[in-house]
C-alpha positions in Angstrom: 102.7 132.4 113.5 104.9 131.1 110.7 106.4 127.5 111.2 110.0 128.0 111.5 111.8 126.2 108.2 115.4 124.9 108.2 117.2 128.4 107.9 115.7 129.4 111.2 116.9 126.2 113.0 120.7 126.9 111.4 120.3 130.5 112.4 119.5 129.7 116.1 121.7 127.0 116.7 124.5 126.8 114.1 126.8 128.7 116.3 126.1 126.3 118.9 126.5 123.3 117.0 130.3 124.7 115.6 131.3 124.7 119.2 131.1 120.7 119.6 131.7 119.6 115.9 133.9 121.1 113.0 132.0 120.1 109.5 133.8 119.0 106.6 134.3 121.7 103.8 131.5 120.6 102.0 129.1 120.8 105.1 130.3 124.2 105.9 129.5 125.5 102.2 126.0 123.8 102.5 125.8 125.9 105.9 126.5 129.5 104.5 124.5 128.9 101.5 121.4 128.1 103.4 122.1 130.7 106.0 122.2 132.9 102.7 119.3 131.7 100.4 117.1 134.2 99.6 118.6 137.0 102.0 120.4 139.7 99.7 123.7 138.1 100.0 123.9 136.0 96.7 122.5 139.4 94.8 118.5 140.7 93.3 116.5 141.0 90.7 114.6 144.8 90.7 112.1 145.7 89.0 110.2 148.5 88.6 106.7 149.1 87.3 106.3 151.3 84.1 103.2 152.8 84.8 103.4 153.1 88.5 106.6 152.7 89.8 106.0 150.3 92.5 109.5 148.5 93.3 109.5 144.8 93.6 112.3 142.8 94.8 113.6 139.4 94.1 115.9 138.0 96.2 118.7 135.5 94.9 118.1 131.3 96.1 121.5 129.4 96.8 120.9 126.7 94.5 123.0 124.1 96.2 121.5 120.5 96.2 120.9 120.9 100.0 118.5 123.8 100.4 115.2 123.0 100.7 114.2 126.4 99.7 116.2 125.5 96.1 114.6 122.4 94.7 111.1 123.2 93.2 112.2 124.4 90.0 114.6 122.1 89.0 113.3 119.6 90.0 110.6 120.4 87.5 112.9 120.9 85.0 114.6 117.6 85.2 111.6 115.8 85.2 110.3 118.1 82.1 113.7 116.6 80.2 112.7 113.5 81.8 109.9 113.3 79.4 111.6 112.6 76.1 113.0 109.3 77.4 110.4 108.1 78.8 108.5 104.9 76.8 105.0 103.5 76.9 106.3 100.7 78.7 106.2 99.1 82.0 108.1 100.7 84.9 109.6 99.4 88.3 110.7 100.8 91.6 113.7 98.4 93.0 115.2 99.7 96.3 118.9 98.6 96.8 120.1 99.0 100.9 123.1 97.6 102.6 123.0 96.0 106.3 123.4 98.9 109.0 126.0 97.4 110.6 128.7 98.6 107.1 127.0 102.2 108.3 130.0 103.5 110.1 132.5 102.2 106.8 130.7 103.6 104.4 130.1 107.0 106.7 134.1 107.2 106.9 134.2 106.7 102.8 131.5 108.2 101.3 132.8 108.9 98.1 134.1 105.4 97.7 131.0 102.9 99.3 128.3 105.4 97.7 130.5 104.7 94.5 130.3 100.7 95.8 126.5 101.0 96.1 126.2 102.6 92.3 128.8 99.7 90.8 126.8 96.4 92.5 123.4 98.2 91.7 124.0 98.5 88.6 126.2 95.2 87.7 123.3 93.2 89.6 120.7 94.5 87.1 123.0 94.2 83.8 123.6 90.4 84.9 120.0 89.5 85.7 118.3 91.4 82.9 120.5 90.2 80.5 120.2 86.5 81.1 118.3 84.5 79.0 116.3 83.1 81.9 114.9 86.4 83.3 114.8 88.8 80.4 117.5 88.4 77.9 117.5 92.0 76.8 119.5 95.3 77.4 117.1 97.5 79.4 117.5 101.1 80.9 117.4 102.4 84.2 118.0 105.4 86.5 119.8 105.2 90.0 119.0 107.7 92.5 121.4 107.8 96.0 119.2 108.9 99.1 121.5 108.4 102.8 118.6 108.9 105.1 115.4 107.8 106.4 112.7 109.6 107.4 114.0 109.9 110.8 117.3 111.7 109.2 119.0 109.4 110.4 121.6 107.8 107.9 120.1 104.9 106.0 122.1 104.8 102.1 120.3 103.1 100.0 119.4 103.4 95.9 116.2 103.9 94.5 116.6 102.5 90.4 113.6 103.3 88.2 114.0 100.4 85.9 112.5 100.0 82.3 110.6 96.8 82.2 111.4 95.7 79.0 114.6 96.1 76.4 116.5 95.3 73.4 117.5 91.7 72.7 120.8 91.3 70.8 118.9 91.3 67.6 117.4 94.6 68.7 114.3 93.3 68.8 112.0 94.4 72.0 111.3 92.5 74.3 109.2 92.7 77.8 107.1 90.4 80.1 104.1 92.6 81.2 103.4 94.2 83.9 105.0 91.6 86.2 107.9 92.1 87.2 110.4 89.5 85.7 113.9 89.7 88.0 113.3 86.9 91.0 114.1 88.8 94.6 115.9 85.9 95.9 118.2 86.6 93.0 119.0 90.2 93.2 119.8 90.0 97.0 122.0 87.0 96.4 123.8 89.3 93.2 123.8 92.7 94.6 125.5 90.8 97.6 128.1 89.2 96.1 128.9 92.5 93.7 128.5 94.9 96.8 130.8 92.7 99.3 133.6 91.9 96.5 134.3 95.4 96.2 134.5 96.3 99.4 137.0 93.5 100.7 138.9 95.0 97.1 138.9 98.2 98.6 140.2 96.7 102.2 142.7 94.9 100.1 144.5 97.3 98.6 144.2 100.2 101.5 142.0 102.4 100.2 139.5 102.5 102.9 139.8 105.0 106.1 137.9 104.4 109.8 137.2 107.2 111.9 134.6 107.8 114.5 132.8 104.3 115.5 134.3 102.9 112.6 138.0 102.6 114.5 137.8 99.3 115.3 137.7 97.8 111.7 141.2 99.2 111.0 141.8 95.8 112.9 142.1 93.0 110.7 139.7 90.2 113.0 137.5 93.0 113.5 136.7 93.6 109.8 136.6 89.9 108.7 133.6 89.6 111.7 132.1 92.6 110.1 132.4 90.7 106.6 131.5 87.6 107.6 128.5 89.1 109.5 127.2 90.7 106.3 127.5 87.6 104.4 125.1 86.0 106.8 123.1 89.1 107.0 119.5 89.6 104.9 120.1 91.8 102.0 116.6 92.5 101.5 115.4 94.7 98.1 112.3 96.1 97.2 110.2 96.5 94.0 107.0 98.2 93.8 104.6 97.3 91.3 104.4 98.6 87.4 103.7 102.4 86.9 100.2 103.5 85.2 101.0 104.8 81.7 104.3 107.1 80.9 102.8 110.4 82.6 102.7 108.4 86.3 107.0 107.4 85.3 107.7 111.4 85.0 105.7 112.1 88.3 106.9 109.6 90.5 111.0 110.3 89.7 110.2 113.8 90.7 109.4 112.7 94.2 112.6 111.3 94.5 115.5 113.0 92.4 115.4 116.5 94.0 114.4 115.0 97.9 116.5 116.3 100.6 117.0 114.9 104.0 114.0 116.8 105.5 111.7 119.6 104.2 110.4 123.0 105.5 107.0 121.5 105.7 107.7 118.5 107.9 109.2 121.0 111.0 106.2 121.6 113.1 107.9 123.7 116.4 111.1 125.0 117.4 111.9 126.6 120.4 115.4 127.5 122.4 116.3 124.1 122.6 114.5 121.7 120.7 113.3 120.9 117.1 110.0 119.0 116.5 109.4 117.4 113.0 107.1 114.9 111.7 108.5 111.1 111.1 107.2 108.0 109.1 106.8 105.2 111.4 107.2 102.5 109.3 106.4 100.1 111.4 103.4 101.4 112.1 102.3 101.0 108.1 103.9 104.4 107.6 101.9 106.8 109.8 103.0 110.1 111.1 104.5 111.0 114.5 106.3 113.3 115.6 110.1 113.4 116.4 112.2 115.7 118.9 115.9 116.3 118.6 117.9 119.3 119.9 118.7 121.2 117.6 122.5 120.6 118.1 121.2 116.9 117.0 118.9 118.5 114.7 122.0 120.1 112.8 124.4 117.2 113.2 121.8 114.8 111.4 120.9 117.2 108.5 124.9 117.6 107.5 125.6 113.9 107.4 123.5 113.8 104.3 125.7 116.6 102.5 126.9 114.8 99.6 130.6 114.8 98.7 132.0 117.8 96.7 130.7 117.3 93.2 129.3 113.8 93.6 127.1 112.8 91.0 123.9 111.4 92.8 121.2 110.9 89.5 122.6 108.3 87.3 121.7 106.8 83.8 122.5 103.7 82.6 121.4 101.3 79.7 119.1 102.9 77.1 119.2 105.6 79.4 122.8 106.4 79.0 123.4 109.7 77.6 126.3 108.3 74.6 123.6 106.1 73.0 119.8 107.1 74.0 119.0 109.1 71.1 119.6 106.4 68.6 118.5 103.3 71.0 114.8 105.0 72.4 114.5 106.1 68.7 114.2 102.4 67.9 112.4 101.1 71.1 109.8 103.5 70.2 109.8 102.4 66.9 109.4 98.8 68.1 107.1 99.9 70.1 104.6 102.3 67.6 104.8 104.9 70.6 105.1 108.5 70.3 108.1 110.9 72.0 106.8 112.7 74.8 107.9 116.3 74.1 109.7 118.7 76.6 107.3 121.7 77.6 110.0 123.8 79.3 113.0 123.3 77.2 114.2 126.9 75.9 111.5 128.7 77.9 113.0 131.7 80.1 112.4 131.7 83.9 109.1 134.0 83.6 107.4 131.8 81.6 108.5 128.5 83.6 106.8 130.0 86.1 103.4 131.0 84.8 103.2 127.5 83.3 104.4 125.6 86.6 102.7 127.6 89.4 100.5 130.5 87.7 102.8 133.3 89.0 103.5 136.1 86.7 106.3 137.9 87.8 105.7 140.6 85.2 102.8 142.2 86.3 102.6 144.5 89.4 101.3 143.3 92.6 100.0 147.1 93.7 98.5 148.2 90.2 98.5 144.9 87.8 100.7 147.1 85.7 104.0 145.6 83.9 107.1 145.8 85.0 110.0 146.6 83.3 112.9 143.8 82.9 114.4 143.2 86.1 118.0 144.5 86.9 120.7 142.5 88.3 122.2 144.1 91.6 125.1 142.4 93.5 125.9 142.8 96.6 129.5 144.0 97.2 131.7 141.6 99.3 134.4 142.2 101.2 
């Protein structure tokens, strides 16, 4: 028996789910288009074989950000691009979170506090690389927005993929190693500062909303305990250790820029109430169990991580930045006598993408090995 993926939980207990809570637009658009993937509804390729004439069908994917029958192929295709900005240089993983007591704020104002989190991430690493002290160098880094844990349950936090090395003001290169050169103690103090100063701005000057558990900090002593507890709260980051070699770069940001809250291959069972699913306990060094939610619950924790409409959630900053990588990794490799890892997908059509990735010729029939003429677009008609 098939494991049921996250399309069969939506078809059994969506309707279910709309009679307790009403999604926001954006989580309602997620909905159909999963409901949808892959069905018919969002059109087919045909194709017919020339020296048979075997029929074979393709059906249409979604492709919105939240399917996790749409992410394969682009995410291989943004970490193919990836490739020509990547250096032979050392690499670091830094993990920016937030206490989970400003949960409920930023919940209420996502756009805004996942803004927040972008702005201090990123203002924390400019000031500390750049200081004399640490680095003294402009470096490049990507930032990556994730809003869950493995539990689904709603954890934002930034995962930054930062160049360990950069350009001094002489653009000269600079870099200390393999070991990692910012002190911890100094970008919890920083991103602190940066993350809580825009926030009380925001309170300042109305922009923020409460709804839901967050009620309570439309009252003014309410919020200033919620500041002042934050201020004495631990703002703990994490960095992993240096990446092995440029390759190891391009395959680790693939596990993160195209993750969704949960995958099919993590739902074990479902049945007429219930949704099991495999978990990381992390205190438990990371090992699997097994979680059970209904699958009203199931539902209501896989659309709090539907990202705004059109929010960007892969940033580049630095080197990195789109305006000025060409000309500033053209002289870090220089610097560096490194070559420019080439793109192997760039300009290729779908067909070939996918004999390259995954073996799969999708020109050659499946009943007589013949080839199949070029597919033909059919769309469904809507009313």
């Amino acid at each position: 028996m098939n494991k049921p993926t996250v399309q069969d939980i939506f078809r059994r207990f969506y309707p279910a789910y709309l009679e307790k809570y009403s999604p926001s637009p954006e989580q309602a658009k997620a909905v159909r288009n999963i409901l949808n993937c892959k069905t018919g509804a969002y059109g087919a390729n045909i194709s017919v074989c020339e020296d048979c004439g075997a029929v074979q069908i393709h059906y249409n994917s979604c492709r919105n950000r939240c399917c996790p029958m749409c992410q394969a192929i682009p995410k291989e295709m943004w970490m193919d691009a990836r490739r020509e900005d990547v250096l032979d240089a050392p690499y670091f993983h830094l993990v920016f979170t937030v206490p989970d007591i400003l949960n409920p704020v930023i919940y209420s104002n996502q756009k805004l506090l996942y803004d927040t989190l972008y702005h201090a991430a990123s203002a924390t690493i400019q000031e500390l690389t750049s200081d004399p002290k640490h680095l003294g160098a402009s470096v490049g880094y990507i930032c990556i927005l994730h809003t869950w844990g493995s539990e689904m349950n709603f954890h934002p936090h930034i995962h930054t993929i930062l160049l360990g090395g950069g350009l001094t003001p002489k653009n000269e290169w600079k870099d200390n190693g393999t070991e990692f050169f910012l002190p911890i103690w100094a970008i919890s103090k920083v991103f602190r500062g940066k993350y809580m100063d825009e926030l009380k701005n925001l309170w300042n000057t109305d922009q923020l909303e409460f709804h839901g558990t967050a009620e309570k900090y439309r009252n003014h002593y309410e919020f200033k305990e919620l500041i002042d507890s934050c201020y004495d709260a631990e703002w703990v980051p994490y960095c992993k250790k240096t990446f092995n070699g440029a390759q190891s770069v391009i395959d680790y940001l693939g596990k993160y820029t195209h993750r969704i809250a949960i995958s099919n291959h993590r739902i074990i069972h479902m049945d007429d109430e219930n949704v099991t699913f495999s978990v990381k306990d992390y205190r438990k060094e990371g090992q699997w169990k097994e979680l059970t939610l209904s699958g009203i619950e199931f539902i209501r924790h896989f659309l709090m991580h539907v990202p705004p409409r059109r929010f960007v959630r892969i940033r580049h900053y630095g080197l990195l930045c789109s305006r000025s990588k060409h000309k500033k990794l053209t002289l870090c490799r220089n610097l560096l006598g490194c070559k420019k890892y080439l793109s192997r997908l760039r300009a290729k059509e779908m067909p070939e993408i996918l004999k390259q990735l995954y073996g799969i010729n999708i020109c050659v029939c499946k009943s007589c090995g013949g080839h199949l003429g070029k597919p033909q677009l059919r769309i469904p008609q809507r009313c």
